[in-house]
Structure formats: C-alpha cells, structure tokens
N, C-alpha and C positions, 0 to 999 in steps of 0.2 A: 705857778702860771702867772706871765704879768697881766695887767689889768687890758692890754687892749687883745690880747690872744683869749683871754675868755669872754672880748666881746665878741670877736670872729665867732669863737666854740657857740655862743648863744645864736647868733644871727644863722649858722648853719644848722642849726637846731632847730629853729623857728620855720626856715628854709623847706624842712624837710616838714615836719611836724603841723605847720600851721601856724602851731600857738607852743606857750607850755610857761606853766606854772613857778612861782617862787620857788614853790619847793621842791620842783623838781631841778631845778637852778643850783638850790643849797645842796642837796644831794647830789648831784653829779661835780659839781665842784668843790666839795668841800667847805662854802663859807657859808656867812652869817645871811642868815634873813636881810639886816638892814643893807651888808653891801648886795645883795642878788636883788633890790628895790632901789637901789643908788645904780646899779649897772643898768636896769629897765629904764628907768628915769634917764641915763643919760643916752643910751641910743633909740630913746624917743624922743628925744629932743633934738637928735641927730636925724629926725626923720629914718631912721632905721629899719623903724619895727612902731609899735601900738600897745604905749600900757593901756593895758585893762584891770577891773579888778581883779586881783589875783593873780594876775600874772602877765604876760604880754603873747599879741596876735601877728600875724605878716602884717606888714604894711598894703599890702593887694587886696588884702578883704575890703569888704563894704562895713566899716563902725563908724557906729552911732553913739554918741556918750552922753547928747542929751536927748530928753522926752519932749518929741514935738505934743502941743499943743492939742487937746479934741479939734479944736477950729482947721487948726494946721493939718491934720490927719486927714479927716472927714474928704477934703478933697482929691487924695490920694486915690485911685483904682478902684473909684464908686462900682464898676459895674463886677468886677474881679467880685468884691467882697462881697454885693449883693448874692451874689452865683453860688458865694461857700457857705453862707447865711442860710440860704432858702434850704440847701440840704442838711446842714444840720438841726434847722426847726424840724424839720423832718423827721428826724432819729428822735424826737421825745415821745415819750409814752405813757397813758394816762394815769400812769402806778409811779412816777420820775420825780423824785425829789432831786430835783437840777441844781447846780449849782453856775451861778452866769459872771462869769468876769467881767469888769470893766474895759472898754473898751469901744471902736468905731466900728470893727467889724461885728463885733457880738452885737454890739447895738442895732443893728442891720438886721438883729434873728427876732429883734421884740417884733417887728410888724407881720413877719413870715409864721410864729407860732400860729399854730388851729388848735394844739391840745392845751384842753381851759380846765383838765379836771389834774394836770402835774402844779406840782409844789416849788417856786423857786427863791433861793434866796441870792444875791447880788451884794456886793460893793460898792453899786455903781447906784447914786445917788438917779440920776436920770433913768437908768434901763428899773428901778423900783416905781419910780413916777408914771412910768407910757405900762408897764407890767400892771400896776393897780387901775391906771385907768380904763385897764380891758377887760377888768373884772377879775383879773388872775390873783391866784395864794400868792403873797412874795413877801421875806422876809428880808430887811435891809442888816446889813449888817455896820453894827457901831464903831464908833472910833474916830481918829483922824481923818479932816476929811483934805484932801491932795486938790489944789485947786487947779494944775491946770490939765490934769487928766482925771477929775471931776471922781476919783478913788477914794473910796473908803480904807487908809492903813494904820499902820499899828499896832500896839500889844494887845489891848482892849478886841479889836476887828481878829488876831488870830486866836485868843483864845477864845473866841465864839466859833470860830471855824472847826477848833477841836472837838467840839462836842457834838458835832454833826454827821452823816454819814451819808455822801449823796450817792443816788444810783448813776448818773451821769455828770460830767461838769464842761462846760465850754467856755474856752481860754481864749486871750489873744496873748500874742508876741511879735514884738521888734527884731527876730531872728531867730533863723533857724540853721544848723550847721550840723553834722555829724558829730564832730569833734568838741566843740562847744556847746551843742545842747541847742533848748531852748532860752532865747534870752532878750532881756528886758536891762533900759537905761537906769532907773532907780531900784535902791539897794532895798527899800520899804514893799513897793509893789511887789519887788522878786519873793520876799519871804510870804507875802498873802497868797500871791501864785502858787509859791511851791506847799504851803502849808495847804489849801484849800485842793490842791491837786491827791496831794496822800491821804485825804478824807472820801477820795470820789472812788469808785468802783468801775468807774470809766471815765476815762478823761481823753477830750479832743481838745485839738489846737487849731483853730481857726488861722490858716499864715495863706495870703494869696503868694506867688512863685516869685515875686519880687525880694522876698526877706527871704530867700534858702541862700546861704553864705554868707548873710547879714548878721553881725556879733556887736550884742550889746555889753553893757558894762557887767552884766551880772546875769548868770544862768539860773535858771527858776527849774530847771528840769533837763534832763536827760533827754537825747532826742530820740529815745523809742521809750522813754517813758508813757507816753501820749499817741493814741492817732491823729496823723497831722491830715486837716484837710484843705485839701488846696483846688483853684480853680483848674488849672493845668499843671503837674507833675512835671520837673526840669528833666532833661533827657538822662544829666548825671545821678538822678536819685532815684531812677525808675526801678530798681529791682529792691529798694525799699518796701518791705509788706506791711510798714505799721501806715503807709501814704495811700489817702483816696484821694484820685482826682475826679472832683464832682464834674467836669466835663467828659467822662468816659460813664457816666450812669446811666 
C-alpha cells in the first residue's frame, strides 16, 4: 500500500472510530511502530487528525494537550462545579477513608464536607491545608510537588498510594469520552489518578457537561471505570447508568 493510500485507510478509520491507537495502525497495516507515529505525525501536521498519546483522535473533538493553570481553571463553570461538589461531600461517611484528588472542582468539596469523623488523604498541597484547618484526619501524600496544578506526583506519591485502600475516592478530569476514557493533559498526574483510583472501592469523577467529548493527552481510566458525576447529563450520554446528574436529585 503506498504511503498516501494508507493515510486515506487512517483518516477513514479515525472517521468512523473517533480515535485509534499506534497499534492498532501497526496491526491493521502491517508496519513498524516508528512509520504508524511518522504517519500520525504527519497528518497532524496536515491538520488532519490529532496526535495524541498513544495514538491519534478526529480532528472535531474538543483536545486539550496542555494543563491549564489552578488560576486558569478556578474561573471556569464556578457554579456547575460548586453543584457536583456539594453532592458528593454528601456521599462521605463517617467510616470513609476518602481519598481526594487534586484538583478545582474537588477543591470546591473541602468547604461543603459536614463529616469530620472520615479519614482523607490528598495530593493536593492546598485541599491538606483548608482539610487541617477544619480539624479534619488528612494524610498528604509525598513526592513531587507539580506547580502549576499545585499536585503532588511521582514514584515516591504512587508508591504510598499502593499501600492504602480507600472506601471512596473523588477525582477530577479534563475529559470525558466513551471511547477515550477518562483523561487528563500530564503523563505524571494520569499515573497518580489511575494508581490512586485501583486502591479506592469506589471511585467518582467529578466532570461538569462541558468535558464529556473533551480528550486529553493521556487516559487515567476507563469511562465506566468510575461514577461520573455531573451537574447536568448531555442528552447523548443519558442512558449511561455509571452517570449521576446532581440536578435530577
């Protein structure tokens, strides 16, 4: 097959598909890893399509490849996230050793928490500081600390997260998609997500409706891995059963 007939076969692929993988690239055609990241590479360059890691997405989604800012964020759908915050302070329980992701919306759950007798540990330099100063158990967790999404990551930060076992954990994420998953712009935060997610016993995702279709560079989770809770459920994802929208409670 010449080289621009198997950018068509990709881009019709993509077409249909959404997204799809290196390797699924290598395997349907036959070649090398390096040429099926030479071919992504160049009809993104061609405005085409979207590499991402791992592989490439439509060019029609909504990607994000860098991580805005806490400052940047903060101002984003204050009252959206306020909404999805208040009910999941709600689900803690006075037996809950939480675990609380970094993050603007989670940050939104330190003021709404009432139960002062759960146990939480965090990444998040700031949600340990407002957590202690209300009297609350809370375990920061070490390592790397990410300055401009104020994270705790690292080798040090996941292997403390393996030796824990939360009853609950609440996430944020830069996207949400079927096909994609849950997903976030850095490759560091993704592994603390997804490592601190397979510890928890229950895990939610905190996403207002604005990030469902939104694909970041790196998927931290499956998207029924988690219940996702959202302020309002998009019309396309309504018969979703792992999705609460906290405005129909």
């Amino acid at each position: 097959m010449l080289t621009e007939q198997r950018y068509e076969a990709i881009l019709k692929l993509v077409e249909e598909k959404k997204s799809v993988t290196v390797a699924e690239i290598c395997e349907l055609f036959q070649i090398s890893e390096s040429t099926a990241r030479r071919d992504i590479n160049a009809l993104d360059q061609a405005g085409r399509l979207v590499r991402v890691f791992g592989g490439a997405v439509a060019s029609d989604l909504n990607f994000e490849s860098r991580e805005p800012t806490v400052e940047q964020k903060m101002d984003r759908n204050i009252e959206e996230k306020r909404q999805i915050a208040v009910y999941a302070a709600s689900l803690i329980e006075p037996s809950d050793f939480v675990y609380l992701d970094a993050g603007t919306t989670t940050g939104f759950m330190l003021d709404a928490v009432t139960e002062t007798s759960a146990t939480f540990v965090t990444n998040a330099v700031m949600h340990a500081q407002r957590l202690a100063a209300r009297g609350m158990h809370v375990y920061l967790v070490g390592g790397e600390l990410k300055g401009s999404t104020e994270a705790v990551v690292g080798s040090q930060a996941m292997n403390t997260l393996r030796s824990y076992h939360f009853t609950k954990g609440f996430f944020g994420t830069n996207g949400a998609s079927r096909r994609e998953g849950l997903t976030t712009p850095d490759a560091n935060e993704a592994l603390i997500k997804q490592t601190a997610m397979e510890q928890c016993r229950q895990s939610y995702v905190l996403c207002d409706s604005t990030k469902f279709d939104n694909v970041s560079s790196v998927t931290f989770g499956d998207f029924h891995d988690a219940t996702i809770l959202t302020e309002k459920c998009p019309e396309r994802y309504r018969e979703c059963k792992n999705i609460i929208a906290c405005d129909a409670e």
